[in-house]
N, C-alpha and C positions, 0 to 999 in steps of 0.2 A: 575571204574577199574584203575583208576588215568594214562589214557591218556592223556599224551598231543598235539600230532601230529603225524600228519603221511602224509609220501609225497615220491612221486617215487625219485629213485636213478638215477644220473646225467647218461647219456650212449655214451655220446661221448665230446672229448675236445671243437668241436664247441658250444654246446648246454650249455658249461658249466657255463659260466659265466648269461647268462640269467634265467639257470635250477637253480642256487643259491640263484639269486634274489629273485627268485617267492618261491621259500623254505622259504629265510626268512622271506619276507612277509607273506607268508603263516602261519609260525610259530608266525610272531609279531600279528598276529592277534587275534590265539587261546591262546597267551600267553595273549595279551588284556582282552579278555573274561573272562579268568579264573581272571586274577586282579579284575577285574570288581564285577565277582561273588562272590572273598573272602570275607569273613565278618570277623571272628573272636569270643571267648568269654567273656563273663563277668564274675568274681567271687568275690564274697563278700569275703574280709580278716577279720581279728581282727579289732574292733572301733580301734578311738584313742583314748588316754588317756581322751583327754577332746575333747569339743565341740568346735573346732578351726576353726577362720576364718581370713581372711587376710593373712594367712602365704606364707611364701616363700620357693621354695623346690630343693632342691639337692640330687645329688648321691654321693656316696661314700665307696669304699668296697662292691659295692653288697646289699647297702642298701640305705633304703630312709629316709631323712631329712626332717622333715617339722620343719621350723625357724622363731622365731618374729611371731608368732599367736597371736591373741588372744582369751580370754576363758571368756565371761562374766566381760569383759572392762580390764582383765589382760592381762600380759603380759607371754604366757607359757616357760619355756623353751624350747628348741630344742627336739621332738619327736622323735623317731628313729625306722622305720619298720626294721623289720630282716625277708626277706622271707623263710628263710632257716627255723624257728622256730614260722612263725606265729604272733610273738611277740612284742607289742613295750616298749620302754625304754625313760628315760630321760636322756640329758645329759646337763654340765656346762649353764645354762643361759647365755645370751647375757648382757656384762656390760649397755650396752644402752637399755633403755625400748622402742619398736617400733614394726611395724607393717607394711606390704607394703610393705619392703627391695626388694634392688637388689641383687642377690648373685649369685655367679660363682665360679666352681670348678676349682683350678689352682695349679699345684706341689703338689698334696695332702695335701691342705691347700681351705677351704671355706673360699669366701673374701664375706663380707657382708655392702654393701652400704647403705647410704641416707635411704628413707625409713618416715613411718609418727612418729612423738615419740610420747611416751605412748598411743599411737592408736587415738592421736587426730592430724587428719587432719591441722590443724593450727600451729601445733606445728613441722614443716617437717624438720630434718634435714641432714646436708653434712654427718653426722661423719662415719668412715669406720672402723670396726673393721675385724680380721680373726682369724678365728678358726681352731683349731688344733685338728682334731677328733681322731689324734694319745690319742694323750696327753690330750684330752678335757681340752683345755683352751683357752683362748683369750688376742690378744694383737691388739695394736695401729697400724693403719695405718693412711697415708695423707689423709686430708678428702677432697673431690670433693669439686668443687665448687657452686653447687646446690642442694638449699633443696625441696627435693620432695620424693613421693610415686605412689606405683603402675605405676611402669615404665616397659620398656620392656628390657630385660636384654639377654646377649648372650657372650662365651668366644670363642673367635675365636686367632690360634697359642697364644696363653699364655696373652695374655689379655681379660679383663672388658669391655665389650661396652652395656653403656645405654643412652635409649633414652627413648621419650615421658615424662608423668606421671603428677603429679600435685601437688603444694605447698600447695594449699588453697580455699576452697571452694569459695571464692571473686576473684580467680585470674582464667587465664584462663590456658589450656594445654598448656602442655613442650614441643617444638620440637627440642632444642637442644642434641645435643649428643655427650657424654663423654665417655673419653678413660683413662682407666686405665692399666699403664704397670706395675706389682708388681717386677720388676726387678730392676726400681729405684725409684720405691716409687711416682710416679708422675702421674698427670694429664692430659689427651691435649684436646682438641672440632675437631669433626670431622665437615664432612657437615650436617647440620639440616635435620631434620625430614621432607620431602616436607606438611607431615599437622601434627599440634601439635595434638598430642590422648593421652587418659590414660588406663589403664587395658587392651592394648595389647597383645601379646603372643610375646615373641620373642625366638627365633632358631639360631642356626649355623647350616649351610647345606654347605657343598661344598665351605668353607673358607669363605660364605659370612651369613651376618645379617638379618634374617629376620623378620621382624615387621608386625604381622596381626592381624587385624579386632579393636576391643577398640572401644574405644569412642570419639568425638571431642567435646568439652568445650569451647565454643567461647569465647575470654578476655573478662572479666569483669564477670564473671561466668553466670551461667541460665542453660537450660536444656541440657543435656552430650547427643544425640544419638549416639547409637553403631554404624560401620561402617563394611564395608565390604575388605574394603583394604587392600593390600597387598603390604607393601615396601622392597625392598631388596638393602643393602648397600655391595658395594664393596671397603672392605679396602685398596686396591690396589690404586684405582681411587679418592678416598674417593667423591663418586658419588651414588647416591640413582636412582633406575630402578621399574616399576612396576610389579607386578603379576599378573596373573585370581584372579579376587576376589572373597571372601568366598561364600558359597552358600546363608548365608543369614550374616544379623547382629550378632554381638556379641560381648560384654565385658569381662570385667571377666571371662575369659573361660581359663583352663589349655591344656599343649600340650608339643609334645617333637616328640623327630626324632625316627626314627623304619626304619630298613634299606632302610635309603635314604629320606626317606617320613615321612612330619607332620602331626602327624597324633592330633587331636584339640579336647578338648571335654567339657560342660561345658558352663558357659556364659551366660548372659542376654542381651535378645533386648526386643521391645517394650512391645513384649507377656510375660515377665519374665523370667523365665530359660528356658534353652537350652538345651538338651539331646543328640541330632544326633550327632555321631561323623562323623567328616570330616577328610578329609584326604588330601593333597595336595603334588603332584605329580610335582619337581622343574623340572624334565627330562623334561616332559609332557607340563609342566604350565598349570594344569586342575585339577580339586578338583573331588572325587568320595565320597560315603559315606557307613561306614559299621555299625554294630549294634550299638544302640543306649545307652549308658549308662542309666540302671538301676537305678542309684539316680540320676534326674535332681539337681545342684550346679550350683552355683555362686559364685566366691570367694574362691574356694576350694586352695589345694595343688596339683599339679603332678608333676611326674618325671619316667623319664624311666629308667629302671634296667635289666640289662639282656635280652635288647627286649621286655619288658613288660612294659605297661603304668601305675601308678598308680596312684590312688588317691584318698586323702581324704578329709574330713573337709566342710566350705562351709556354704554358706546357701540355704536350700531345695528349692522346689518349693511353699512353704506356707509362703517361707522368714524366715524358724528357723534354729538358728545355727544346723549342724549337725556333730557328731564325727565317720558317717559312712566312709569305704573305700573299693574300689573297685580296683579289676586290671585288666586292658583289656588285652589279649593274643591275638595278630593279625595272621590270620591263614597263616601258610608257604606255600608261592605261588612253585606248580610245575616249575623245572627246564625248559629250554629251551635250545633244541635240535636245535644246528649249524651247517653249513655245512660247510668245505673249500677245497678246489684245493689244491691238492699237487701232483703236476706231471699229472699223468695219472690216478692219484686215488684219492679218496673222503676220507676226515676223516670227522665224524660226534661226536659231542662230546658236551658234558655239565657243569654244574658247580660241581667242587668237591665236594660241601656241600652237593648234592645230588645222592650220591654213592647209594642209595634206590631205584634206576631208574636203569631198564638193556635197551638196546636196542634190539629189536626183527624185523624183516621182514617179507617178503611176497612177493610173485611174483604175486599175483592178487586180488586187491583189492575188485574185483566184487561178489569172493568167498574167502575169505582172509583164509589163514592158516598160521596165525602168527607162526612163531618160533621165540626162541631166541637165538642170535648172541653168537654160540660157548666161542668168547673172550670175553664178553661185562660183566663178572661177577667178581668184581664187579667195572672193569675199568670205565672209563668217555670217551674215544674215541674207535673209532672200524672204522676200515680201507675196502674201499673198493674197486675195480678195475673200474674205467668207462666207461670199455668197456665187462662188463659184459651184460649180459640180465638184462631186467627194473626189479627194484627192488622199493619195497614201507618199509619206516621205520617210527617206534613210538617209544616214551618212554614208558617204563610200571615198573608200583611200583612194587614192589618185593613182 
């Protein structure tokens, strides 16, 4: 019936402040639950053009970039989903042949870092092109100081920040971490990575970096295990803090923020691809998990558009390139009903986004005869007296 709570109405000034507490508790609970139980859809889109792995993905316009793939040891150019039509497109190639890139949306302008060249591992370099998807073209920028691939990438206030990733199959993971400012064309090193990983997820959340799960590469190369960590840098402090770590291993796995929350999908550990997707709750510092992506990938593309996860590319669960793509829709969690003190009277009120919610009452829960609050249609607050007779209220969808 899409309730979400219901709780007596405060009845006198003494009572008020402890009657509010237990409201919100009461409300942080069922709003708990209902988080808990969202899940979300899968829907299959259009393939890609080609059978694309290693790319790297950005937004732009409402659509999705997959960049530096490649497609049977090539090099693609830039893919372009249009969800509005279904549809993808090509646009201008990348003057550099590569694979594995770092890239970040910045002034409406994709900057594209480092990265492996011509998709061979050995070959890793600094150079830093950007792309004009105005104009589809590409010009020169300063190239970083370190050559490497599959690094963890994130644009926090108008800069570049990567970390981890790896040069060379002989060498071991990157834990340094570079700062690009494209305002004057230059480079800086923040504080390192606390453990060197490659093919981590990295996020901006809440002004800060966050670097989860990959792999660790011990110097001198040998076997990569995925990991489950969780680092998060404060540009402020330039200080690295830990998170809940993920529920299991994972490499190669794509992810992107959805109001507030990372939500991760994708990746290999020991068992080979990964499907569950995870979710990580920075408020919270605790991971939940909703439905499971549909095509287990490794090495795919994603990126969020409109509140929506997408992704494509990858290789399957059989280890074959694949040119399928999927986009998750995370379901919209019911609003939550608040209480406040305002004199002698209670206002109860919710978030505007969900004007789809009236507030309705009751004066006996025991036999309840909901009604709905005369002013409550289809306002977001509705006022009460606290020295009326006990009252009980819910939210109810319309």
């Amino acid at each position: 019936m899409g309730v979400l709570s219901e709780q007596s109405e405060i009845t006198n000034q003494t009572a008020m402040k402890t009657r509010i507490q237990n409201l919100l508790l009461t409300l942080a609970i069922f709003a708990g639950i209902h988080q808990a139980a969202a899940q979300g859809t899968w829907t299959n889109i259009a393939s890609m053009p080609t059978v694309l792995v290693e790319a790297s993905g950005a937004t732009f316009c409402g659509q999705f970039y997959a960049i530096d793939g490649t497609a049977g040891g090539s090099i693609e150019p830039p893919e372009v989903y249009n969800p509005a039509t279904n549809g993808w497109s090509y646009k201008m190639p990348d003057p550099i042949s590569r694979t594995m890139t770092a890239v970040g949306v910045i002034s409406n302008k994709i900057y594209i870092a480092e990265g492996w060249g011509s998709a061979d591992i050995n070959l890793s370099t600094t150079a830093l092109e950007i792309y004009d998807p105005v104009a589809d073209s590409w010009t020169n920028g300063t190239s970083s100081g370190i050559p490497r691939g599959n690094s963890a990438t994130a644009v926090i206030n108008g800069k570049l920040y990567i970390t981890g990733g790896l040069a060379s199959f002989s060498s071991g993971d990157i834990s340094t971490l570079e700062i690009y400012d494209p305002t004057s064309d230059t480079w800086s090193t923040g504080q390192s990575l606390p453990i060197a990983t490659e093919g981590a997820v990295g996020a901006a959340m809440n002004g800060e970096f966050y670097v989860v799960g990959g792999s660790a590469r011990p110097s001198g190369g040998g076997a990569s295990p995925a990991i489950t960590n969780v680092f998060i840098y404060n540009p402020t402090n330039d200080s690295w803090s830990s998170g809940a770590p993920m529920p299991s291993p994972r490499a190669g796995a794509v992810g992107g923020v959805i109001n507030g929350k990372l939500y991760i999908t994708g990746g290999t550990d020991s068992n080979g691809t990964n499907n569950p997707v995870v979710v990580y709750d920075p408020v919270a510092n605790s991971w939940s998990m909703v439905a499971g992506e549909p095509t287990p990938r490794g090495l795919g593309v994603g990126v969020v558009v409109n509140g929506n996860l997408y992704v494509g590319g990858g290789y399957d669960q059989n280890n074959n390139p694949t040119s399928s793509a999927e986009v998750f829709t995370p379901e919209t969690p019911s609003p939550t009903l608040v209480i406040a003190a305002a004199g002698n009277q209670s206002v109860l009120f919710w978030p505007a986004s969900a004007t789809n919610y009236v507030l309705q009452s009751t004066t006996n829960l025991s036999s309840p005869n909901w009604v709905t609050a005369s002013d409550a249609v289809p306002v977001i607050a509705f006022t009460v007296t606290n020295t009326s007779s006990a009252r009980f209220f819910r939210l109810q969808s319309q």
